[in-house]
Every structure is written in C-alpha cells, then in structure tokens.
C-alpha positions in Angstrom: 132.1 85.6 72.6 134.4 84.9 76.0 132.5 83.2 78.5 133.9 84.6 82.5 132.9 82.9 85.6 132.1 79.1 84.0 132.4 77.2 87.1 133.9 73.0 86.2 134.8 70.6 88.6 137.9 71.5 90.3 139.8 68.1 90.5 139.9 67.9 86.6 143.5 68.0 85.0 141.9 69.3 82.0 142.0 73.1 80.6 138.7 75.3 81.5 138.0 75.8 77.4 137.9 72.0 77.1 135.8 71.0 80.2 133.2 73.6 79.0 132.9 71.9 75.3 132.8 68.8 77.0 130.0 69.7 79.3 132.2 69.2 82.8 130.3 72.1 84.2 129.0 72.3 87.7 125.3 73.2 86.7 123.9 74.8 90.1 125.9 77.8 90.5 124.9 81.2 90.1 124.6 82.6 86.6 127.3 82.9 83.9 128.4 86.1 82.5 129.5 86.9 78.7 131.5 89.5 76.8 130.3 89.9 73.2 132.3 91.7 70.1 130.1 92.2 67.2 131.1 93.2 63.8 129.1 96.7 63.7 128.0 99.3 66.2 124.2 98.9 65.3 124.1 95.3 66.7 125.7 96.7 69.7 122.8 99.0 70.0 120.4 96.4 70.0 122.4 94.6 72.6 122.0 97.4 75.0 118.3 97.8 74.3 118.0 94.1 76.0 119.4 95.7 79.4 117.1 94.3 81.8 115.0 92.2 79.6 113.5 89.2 80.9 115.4 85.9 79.3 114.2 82.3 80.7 113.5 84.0 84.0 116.6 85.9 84.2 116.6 90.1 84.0 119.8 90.3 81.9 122.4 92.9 82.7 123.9 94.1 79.4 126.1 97.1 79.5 129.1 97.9 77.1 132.4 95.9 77.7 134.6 98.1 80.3 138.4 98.5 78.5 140.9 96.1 80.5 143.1 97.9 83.3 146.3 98.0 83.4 146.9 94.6 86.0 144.9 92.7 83.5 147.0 93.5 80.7 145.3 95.7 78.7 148.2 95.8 76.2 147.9 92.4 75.3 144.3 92.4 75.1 144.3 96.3 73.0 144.5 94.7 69.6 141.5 92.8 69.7 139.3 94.5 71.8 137.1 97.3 71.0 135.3 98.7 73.4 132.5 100.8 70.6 131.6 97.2 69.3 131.6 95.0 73.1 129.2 94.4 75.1 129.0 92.7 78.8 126.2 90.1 79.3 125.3 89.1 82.7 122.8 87.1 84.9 122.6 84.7 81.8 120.9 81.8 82.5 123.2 78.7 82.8 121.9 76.9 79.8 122.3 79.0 77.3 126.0 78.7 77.5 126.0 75.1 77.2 126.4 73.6 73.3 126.6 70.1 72.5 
C-alpha cells in the first residue's frame, strides 16, 4: 500500500513516512487516498467490485492504478509497478489509515 495526500503538520523536521507511524497527522482534512498492489489479479477484481460502496460513510472510489507519466518518473517506478495487479483507493475515510 502507498498512502498519497496524508496531510502532517507542516513545521515538523521529521520525514512524512515517520510523522504518519507516529500519528503527527492533521485529522480534519479531507479524505486520504490509497494505491494498492496485490499479489493476483482475482483480488484486484474484488477491489473494483467495491467502486462506490459505502465504507464508514464514505462512497469509495476504486478504480485501477493509472501507469506513472513520464514527469513522474515512470522509469523508476516501471519495475515495481503493475498496473493488471493496482488498484487506486479514494474518499477513504481518515481513520482507517491510521495504525498504532
């Protein structure tokens, strides 16, 4: 899982990964959004089925993973990501990403 748009407090010195496992999250910001790899293409299918599901009052947007452009350095990124196995996750609700 890579978690995008995880808003911490902005006068920390301390990287974005390590805030968010520490729990220096700003909690009343809009929803987060996820990208998910899974290991076989029949989880992804059941991924996609949630699309618009109802989750802790939030209609989750689920979609497969769009491949990287060019500017965001898709080559880097082409090794490790595969767009028949990822999925995009978004309108999750806040505390769901939170793990203590």
């Amino acid at each position: 899982m890579r978690l995008r748009s995880m808003p911490v407090q902005l006068d920390s010195k301390m990287p974005k990964a390590l805030q968010v496992k520490a729990g220096h999250v700003v909690t009343d910001r809009a929803p987060a959004i996820a990208y998910l790899r899974f290991a076989e293409t029949a989880a992804v299918d059941k991924a996609l089925a949630l699309n618009m599901s109802l989750f802790e009052g939030n209609h989750l947007r689920v979609d497969r993973a769009a491949e990287p452009s060019k500017q965001q350095g898709a080559d880097a990124s082409a090794a490790r990501f595969d767009p028949k196995l990822s999925v995009f996750v978004g309108n999750l609700p806040f505390n769901v990403l939170v793990w203590g």
